[in-house]
C-alpha positions in Angstrom: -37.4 -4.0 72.5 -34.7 -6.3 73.8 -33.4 -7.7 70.5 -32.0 -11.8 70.2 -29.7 -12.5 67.7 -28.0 -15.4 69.2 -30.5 -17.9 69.0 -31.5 -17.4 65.1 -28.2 -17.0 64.0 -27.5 -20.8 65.4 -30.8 -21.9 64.1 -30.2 -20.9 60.4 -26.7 -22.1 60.4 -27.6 -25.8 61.8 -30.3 -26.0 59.3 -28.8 -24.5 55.8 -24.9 -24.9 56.4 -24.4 -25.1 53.0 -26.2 -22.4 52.0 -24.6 -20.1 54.6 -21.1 -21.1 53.3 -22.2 -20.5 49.4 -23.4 -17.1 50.2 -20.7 -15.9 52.8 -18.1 -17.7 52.0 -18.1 -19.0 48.2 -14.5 -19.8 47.8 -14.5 -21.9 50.5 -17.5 -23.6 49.6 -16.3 -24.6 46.1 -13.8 -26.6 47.7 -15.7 -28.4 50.1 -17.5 -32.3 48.8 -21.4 -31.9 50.0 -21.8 -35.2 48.6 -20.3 -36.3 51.8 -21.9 -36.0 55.3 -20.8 -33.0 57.7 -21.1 -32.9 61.3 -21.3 -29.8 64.0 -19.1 -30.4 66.9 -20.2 -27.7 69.3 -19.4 -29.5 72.3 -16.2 -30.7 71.5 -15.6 -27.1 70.6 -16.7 -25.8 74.0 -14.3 -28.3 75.3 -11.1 -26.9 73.5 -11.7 -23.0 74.1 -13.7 -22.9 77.6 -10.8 -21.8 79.3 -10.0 -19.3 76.8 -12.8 -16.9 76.5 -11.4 -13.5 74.7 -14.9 -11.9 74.3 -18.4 -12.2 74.0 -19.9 -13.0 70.7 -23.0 -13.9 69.3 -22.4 -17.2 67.9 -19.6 -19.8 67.4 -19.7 -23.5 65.5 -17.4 -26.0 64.3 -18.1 -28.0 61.3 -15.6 -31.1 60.0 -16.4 -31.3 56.8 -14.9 -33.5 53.4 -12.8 -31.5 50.6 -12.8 -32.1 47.0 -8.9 -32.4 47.2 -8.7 -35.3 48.9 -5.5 -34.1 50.4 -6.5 -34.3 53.9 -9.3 -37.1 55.4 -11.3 -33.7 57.0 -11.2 -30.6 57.5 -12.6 -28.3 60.5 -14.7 -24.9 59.9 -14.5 -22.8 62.9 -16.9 -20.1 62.6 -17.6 -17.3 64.7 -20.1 -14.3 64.3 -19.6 -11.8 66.1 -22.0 -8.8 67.0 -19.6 -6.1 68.2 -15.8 -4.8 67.6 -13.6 -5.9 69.9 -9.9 -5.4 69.7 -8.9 -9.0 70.9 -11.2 -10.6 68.1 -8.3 -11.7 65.7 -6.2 -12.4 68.2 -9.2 -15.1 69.5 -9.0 -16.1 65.9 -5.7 -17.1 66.3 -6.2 -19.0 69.9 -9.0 -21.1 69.0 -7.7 -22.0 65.5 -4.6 -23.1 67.5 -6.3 -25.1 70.1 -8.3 -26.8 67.0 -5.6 -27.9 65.2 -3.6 -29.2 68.4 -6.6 -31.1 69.3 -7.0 -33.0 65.4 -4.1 -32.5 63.6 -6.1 -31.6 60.7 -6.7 -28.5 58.5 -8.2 -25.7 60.5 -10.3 -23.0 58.3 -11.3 -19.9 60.4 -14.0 -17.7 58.9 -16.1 -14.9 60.6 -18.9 -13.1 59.9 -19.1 -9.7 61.1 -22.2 -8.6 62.5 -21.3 -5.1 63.9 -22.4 -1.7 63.2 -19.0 -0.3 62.5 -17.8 -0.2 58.9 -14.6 0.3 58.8 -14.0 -2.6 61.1 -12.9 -5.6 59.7 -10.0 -7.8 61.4 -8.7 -10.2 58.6 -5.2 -11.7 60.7 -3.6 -12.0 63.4 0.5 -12.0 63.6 3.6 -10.9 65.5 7.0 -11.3 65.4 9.8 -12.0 67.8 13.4 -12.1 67.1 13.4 -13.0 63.8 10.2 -15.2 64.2 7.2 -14.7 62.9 3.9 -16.2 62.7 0.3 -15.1 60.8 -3.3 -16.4 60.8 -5.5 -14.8 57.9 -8.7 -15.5 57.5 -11.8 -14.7 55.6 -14.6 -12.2 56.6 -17.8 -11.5 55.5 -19.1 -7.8 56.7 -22.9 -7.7 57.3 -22.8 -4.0 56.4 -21.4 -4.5 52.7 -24.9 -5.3 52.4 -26.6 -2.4 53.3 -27.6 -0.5 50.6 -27.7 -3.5 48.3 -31.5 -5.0 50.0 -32.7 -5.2 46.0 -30.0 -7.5 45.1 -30.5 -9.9 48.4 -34.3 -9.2 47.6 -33.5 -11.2 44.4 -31.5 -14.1 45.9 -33.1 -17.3 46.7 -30.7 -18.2 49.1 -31.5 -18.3 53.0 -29.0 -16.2 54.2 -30.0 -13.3 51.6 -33.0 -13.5 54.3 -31.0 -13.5 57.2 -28.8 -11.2 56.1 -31.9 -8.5 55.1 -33.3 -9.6 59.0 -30.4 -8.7 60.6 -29.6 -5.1 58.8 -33.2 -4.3 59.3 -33.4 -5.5 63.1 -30.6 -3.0 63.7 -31.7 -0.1 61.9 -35.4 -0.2 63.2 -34.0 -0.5 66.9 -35.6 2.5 67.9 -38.4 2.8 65.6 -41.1 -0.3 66.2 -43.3 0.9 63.6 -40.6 0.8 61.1 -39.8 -2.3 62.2 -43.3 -3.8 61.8 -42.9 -2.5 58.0 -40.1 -4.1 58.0 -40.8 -7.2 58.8 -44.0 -7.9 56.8 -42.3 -7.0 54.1 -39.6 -9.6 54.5 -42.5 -12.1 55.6 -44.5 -11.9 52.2 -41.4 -12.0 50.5 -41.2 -15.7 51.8 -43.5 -16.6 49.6 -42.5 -14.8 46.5 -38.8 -16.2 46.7 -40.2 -19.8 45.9 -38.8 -21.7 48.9 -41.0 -24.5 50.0 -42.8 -25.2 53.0 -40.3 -26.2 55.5 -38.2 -23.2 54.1 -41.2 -20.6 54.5 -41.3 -22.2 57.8 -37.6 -22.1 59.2 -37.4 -18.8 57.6 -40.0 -17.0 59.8 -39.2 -18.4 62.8 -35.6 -17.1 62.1 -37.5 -13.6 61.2 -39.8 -13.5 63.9 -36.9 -14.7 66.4 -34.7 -11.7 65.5 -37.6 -9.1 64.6 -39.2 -8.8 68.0 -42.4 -6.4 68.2 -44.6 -4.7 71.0 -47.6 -7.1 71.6 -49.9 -5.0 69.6 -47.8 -5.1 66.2 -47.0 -8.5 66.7 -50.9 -9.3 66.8 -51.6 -7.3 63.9 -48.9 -9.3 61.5 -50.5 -12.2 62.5 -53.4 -11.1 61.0 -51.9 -9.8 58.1 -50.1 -13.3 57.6 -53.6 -15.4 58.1 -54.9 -13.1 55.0 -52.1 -13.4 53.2 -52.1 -17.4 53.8 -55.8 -17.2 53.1 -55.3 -15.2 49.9 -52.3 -17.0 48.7 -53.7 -20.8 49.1 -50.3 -21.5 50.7 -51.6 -22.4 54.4 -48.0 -23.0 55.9 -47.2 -20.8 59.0 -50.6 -20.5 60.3 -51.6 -24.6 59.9 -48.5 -25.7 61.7 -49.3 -22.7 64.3 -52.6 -24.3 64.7 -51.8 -27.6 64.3 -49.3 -27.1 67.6 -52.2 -25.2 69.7 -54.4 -28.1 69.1 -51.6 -30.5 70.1 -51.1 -28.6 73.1 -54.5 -28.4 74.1 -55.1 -32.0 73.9 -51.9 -32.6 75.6 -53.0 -30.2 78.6 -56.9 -31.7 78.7 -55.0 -35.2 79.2 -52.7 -34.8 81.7 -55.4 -32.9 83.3 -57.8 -36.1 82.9 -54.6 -38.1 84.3 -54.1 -35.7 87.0 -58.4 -36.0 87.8 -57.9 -39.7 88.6 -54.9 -39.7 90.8 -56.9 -37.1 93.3 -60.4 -39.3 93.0 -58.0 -42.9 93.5 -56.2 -40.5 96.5 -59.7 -40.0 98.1 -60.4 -43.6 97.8 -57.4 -44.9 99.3 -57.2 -42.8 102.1 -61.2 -43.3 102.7 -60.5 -47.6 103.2 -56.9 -47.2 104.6 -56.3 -44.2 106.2 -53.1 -41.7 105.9 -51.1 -42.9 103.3 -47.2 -43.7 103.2 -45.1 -41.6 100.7 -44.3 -44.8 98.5 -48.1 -44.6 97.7 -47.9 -41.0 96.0 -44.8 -42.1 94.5 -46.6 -45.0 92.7 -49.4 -42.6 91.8 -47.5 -39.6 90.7 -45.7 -42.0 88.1 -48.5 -43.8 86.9 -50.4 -44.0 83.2 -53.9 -44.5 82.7 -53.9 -47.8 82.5 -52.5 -48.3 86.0 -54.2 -45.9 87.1 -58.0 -47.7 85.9 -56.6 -51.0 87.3 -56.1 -49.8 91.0 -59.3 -48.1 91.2 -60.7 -51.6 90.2 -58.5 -52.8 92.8 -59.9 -50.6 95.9 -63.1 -52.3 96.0 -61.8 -55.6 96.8 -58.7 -55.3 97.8 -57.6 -55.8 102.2 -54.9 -53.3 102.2 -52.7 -51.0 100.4 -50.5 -54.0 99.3 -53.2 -55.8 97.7 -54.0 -53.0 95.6 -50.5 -52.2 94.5 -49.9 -55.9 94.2 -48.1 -56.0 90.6 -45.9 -53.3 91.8 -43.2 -53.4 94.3 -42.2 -51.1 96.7 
């Protein structure tokens, strides 16, 4: 099983960035004003540290937010998580905090979440010193693996990231075991609907789990039926309805641009029947076409002298 942490990590932090900072990071959130709007600046990130890449990691972001203090107008959260130990990761700290504040002039707060199997690894500053100089970045960490051990108390929590957090211990230790994995992950999938999150939580949620959890092809099917009989049992139709709400949308979709796609190759037939072989500005028009047009130039074909009179409200 090739695992993806990436892509649900970023997922779960664009969606519940407050909660991720109240549960990783609680000092920090404490000081920040949620009353007021925050923004995620990943490009303008990408744009300061492309040139400076010390590492591979699973996930970065950069937040400005508002503080409570008042004593600066924002403030910038760089966070990174990163999924392995690597002995320049404080000093990459350091870089991109740097580059961050050079670029805004603003308060800087570097935080990182580490996602690594490794216990006793846990960078917390970068310094050095040079003839009588020296400079020091500190920042906070949160350790993935402080949480191992402790799944009843993150059971209990109502916050996201508890979820997360359970996910990504349990992706890591069932690695090698899919079975234990499948227990595993149903267990954190009813526990979506014990916790007392709503819909759009439930929702978010599994994704994020099923994302990260990734099962053979005949486990997968089976905790999809579980989940319908759990849904079915429960009265709370969530995951399943918007599964099958999307299906439907995609099947109608596909049955009408296949209708669409039906009469451009009858309205080709035509045209090349009365006119012979027809120029490339022809399929153009036809290719880009809605139904509407579409209905109007088959009118058109029956009357019509030449391939200008039926394309006549169109230029070419």
């Amino acid at each position: 099983m090739s695992d993806d942490y990436d892509s649900p990590w970023k997922e779960a932090i664009e969606r519940y960035f407050p909660d991720f900072m109240h549960f990783y990071f609680p000092a920090a959130h404490a000081r920040i004003d949620w009353h007021q709007p925050y923004l995620f600046l990943d490009q303008e990130l990408r744009a300061v540290v492309h040139d400076a890449e010390l590492g591979k990691r699973f996930v970065d972001k950069l937040v400005r937010v508002a503080c409570l203090s008042g004593q600066a107008e924002w403030v910038y959260i760089h966070i990174e998580v990163q999924g392995d130990p690597q002995d320049e990761f404080a000093e990459r700290m350091f870089v991109y905090h740097y580059r961050l504040y050079d670029r805004y002039r603003q308060p800087i707060a570097s935080l990182a979440v580490l996602a690594d199997e490794r216990a006793n690894w846990r960078p917390e500053v970068f310094r050095y010193e040079s003839c009588g100089c020296e400079l020091a970045l500190r920042f906070p960490v949160a350790k993935l693996l402080d949480w191992s051990g402790e799944q009843n108390r993150l059971v209990d929590s109502s916050n996201p990231f508890a979820v997360v957090t359970l996910a990504h211990l349990a992706t890591r230790e069932t690695k090698e075991d899919a079975r234990a994995r499948h227990l595993a992950k149903w267990q954190l999938v009813q526990g979506l609907y014990r916790r007392g999150f709503d819909r759009q939580q439930v929702v978010d949620l599994f994704r994020v789990i099923d994302w990260m959890m990734r099962l053979p092809k005949d486990l997968q099917a089976q905790l999809r039926q579980d989940l319908n009989t759990l849904e079915e049992e429960s009265k709370m139709v969530y995951i399943t309805s918007i599964e099958q709400l999307a299906k439907e949308e995609g099947m109608q979709a596909g049955m009408q641009q296949g209708l669409l796609k039906g009469k451009v190759q009858l309205l080709e037939r035509q045209l090349w029947r009365r006119f012979g072989e027809l120029p490339d500005w022809v399929h153009d028009h036809l290719s880009q076409a809605d139904e509407s047009k579409l209905d109007g130039w088959t009118d058109a074909v029956l009357t019509a002298s030449s391939l200008d009179g039926v394309f006549a409200s169109d230029s070419h």
